[in-house]
Backbone as a ProteinNet text record, in pm:
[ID]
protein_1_A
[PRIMARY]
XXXXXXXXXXXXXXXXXXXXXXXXXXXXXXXXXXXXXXXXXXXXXXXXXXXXXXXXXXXXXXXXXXXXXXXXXXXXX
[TERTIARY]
-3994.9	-3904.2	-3842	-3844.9	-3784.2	-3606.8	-3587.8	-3445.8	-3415.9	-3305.6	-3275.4	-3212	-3222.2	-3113.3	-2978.1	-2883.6	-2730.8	-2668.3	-2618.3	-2576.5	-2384.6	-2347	-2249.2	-2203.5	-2298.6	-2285.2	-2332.7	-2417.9	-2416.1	-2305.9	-2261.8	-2133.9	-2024.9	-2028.5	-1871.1	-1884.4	-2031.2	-2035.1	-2032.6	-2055.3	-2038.7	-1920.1	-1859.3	-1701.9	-1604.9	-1627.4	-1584.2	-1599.5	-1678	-1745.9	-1695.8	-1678.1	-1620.5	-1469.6	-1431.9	-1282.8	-1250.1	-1347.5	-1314.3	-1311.2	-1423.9	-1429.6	-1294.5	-1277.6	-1150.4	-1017.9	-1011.6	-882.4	-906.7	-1042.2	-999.5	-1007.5	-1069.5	-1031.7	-916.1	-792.3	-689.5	-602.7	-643	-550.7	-576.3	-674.4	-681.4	-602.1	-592.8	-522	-397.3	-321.1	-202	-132.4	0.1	93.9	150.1	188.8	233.1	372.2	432.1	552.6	739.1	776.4	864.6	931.2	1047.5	1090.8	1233.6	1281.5	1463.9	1495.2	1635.5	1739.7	1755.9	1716.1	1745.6	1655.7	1496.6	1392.7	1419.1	1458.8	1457	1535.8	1615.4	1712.5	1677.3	1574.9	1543.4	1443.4	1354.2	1212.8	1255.2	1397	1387.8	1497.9	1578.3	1598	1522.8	1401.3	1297.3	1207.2	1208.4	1116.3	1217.7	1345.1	1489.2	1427.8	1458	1420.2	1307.6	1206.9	1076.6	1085.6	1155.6	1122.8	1210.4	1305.4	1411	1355.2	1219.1	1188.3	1255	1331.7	1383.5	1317.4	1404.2	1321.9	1260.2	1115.7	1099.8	1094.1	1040.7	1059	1134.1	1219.7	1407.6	1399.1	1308.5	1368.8	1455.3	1543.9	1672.4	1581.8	1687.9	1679.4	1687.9	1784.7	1854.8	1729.1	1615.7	1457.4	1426.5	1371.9	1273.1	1309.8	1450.9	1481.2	1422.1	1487.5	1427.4	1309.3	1222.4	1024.4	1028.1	1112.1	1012.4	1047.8	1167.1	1232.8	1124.4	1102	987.3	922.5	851.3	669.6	663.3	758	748.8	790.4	852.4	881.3	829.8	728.4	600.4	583.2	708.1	707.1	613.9	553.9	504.1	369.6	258.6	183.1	92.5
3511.2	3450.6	3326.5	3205.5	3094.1	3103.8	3025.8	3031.6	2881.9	2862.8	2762.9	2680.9	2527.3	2491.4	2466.5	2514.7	2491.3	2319.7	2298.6	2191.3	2143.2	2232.3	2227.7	2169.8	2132.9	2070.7	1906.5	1883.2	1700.9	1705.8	1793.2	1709.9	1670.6	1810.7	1778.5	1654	1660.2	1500.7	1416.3	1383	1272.6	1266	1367.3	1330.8	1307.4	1296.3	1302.1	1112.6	1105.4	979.8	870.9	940.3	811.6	822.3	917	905.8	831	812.2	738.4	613.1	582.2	410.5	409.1	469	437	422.9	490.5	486.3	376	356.8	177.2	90.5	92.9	-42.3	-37.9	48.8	61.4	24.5	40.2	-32.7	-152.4	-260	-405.3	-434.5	-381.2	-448.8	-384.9	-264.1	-237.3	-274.1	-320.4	-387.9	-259.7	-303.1	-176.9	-145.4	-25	24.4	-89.9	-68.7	-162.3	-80.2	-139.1	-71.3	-48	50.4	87.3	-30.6	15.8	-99.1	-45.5	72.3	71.1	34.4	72	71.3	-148.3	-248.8	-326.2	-381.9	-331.3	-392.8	-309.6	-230.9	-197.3	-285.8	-347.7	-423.2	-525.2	-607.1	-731	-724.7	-641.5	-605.4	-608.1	-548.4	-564.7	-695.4	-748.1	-882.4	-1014.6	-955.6	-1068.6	-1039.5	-932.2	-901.1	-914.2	-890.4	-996	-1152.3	-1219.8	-1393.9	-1411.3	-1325	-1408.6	-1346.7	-1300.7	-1250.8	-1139.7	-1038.2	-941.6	-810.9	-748.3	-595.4	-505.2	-464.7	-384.7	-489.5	-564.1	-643.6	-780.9	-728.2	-795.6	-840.5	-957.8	-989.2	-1111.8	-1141.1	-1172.1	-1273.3	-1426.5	-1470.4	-1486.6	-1332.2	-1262.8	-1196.9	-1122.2	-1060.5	-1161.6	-1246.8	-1350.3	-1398.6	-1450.5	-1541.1	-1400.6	-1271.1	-1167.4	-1167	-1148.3	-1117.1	-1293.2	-1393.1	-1501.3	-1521.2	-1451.2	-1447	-1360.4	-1258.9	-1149.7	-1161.4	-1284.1	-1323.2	-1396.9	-1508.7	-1575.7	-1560.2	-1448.6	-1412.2	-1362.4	-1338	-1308	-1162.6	-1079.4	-941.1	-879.9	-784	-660.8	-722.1	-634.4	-652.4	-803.2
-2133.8	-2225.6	-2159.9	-2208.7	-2193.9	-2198.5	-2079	-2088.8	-2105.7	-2207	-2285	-2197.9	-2139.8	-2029.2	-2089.2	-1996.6	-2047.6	-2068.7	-2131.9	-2196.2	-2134.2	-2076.3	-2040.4	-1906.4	-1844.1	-1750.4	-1749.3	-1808.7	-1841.9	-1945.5	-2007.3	-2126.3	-2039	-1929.9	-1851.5	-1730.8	-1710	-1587.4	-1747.3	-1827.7	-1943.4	-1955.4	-1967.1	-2011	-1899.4	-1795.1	-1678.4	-1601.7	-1675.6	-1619.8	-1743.4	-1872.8	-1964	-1936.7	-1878	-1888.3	-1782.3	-1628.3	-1541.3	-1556.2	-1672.4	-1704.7	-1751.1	-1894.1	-1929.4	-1854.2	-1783	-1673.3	-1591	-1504.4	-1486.8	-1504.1	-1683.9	-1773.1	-1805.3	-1816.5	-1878.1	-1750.7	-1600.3	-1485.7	-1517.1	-1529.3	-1539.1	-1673.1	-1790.2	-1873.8	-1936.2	-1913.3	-1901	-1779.4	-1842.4	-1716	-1663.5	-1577.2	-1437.3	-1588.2	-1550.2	-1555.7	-1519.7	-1559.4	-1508	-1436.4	-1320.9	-1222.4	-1263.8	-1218.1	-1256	-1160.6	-1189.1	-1141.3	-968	-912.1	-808.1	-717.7	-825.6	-698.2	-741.2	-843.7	-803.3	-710.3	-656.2	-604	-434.3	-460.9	-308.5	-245.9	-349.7	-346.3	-330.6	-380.2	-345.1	-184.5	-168.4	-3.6	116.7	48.5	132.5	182	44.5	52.7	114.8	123.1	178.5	339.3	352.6	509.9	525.7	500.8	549.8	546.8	453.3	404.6	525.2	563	667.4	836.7	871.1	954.4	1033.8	961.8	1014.4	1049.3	1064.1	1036.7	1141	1136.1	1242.5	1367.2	1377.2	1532.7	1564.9	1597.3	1638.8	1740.5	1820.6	1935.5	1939.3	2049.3	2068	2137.5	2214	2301.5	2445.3	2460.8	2589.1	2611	2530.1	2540.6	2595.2	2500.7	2574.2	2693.7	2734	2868	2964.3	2939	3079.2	3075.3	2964.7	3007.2	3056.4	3017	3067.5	3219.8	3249.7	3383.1	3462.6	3397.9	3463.6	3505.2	3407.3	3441.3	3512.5	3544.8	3639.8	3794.5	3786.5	3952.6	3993.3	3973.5	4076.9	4148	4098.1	4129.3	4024.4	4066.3	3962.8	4001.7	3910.8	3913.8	3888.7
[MASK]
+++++++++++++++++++++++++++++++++++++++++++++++++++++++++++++++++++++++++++++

C-alpha cells in the first residue's frame, strides 16, 4: 500500500518563508517607532557626549605630560 506524502511540511517551510519576506519588506518601508520623551532625551545625552569627545576615554593633560615625561627618560624598558 502506497503511503500518501504529507503535505504539512512544505506548507509550514512556505509559510515560514513568506512571512520572512514580509517582515523584511515591512523593515525597509515602515518607519521605526518613535521614541518617548525619556529614551529622547537619553539619545541626545549621549550623542552631546560623543560630539564633545567625552566619555569612556578622558585623558587629561596632567596624563599626557607624565607618559610623555615617561617615555622620554629612558627608564623602563
Amino acid at each position: 500500500m502506497a503511503r500518501v506524502p504529507s503535505k504539512i511540511l512544505p506548507l509550514t517551510a512556505l509559510a515560514v518563508l513568506v512571512y520572512s519576506v514580509g517582515h523584511l519588506a515591512l523593515s525597509f518601508i515602515a518607519s521605526p517607532a518613535p521614541l518617548s520623551a525619556g529614551q529622547q532625551l537619553r539619545h541626545r545625552g549621549v550623542t552631546t557626549l560623543q560630539a564633545r569627545g567625552g566619555g569612556e576615554y578622558d585623558v587629561s593633560d596632567a596624563d599626557i605630560d607624565a607618559f610623555y615625561k615617561e617615555t622620554i627618560s629612558g627608564s623602563g624598558g
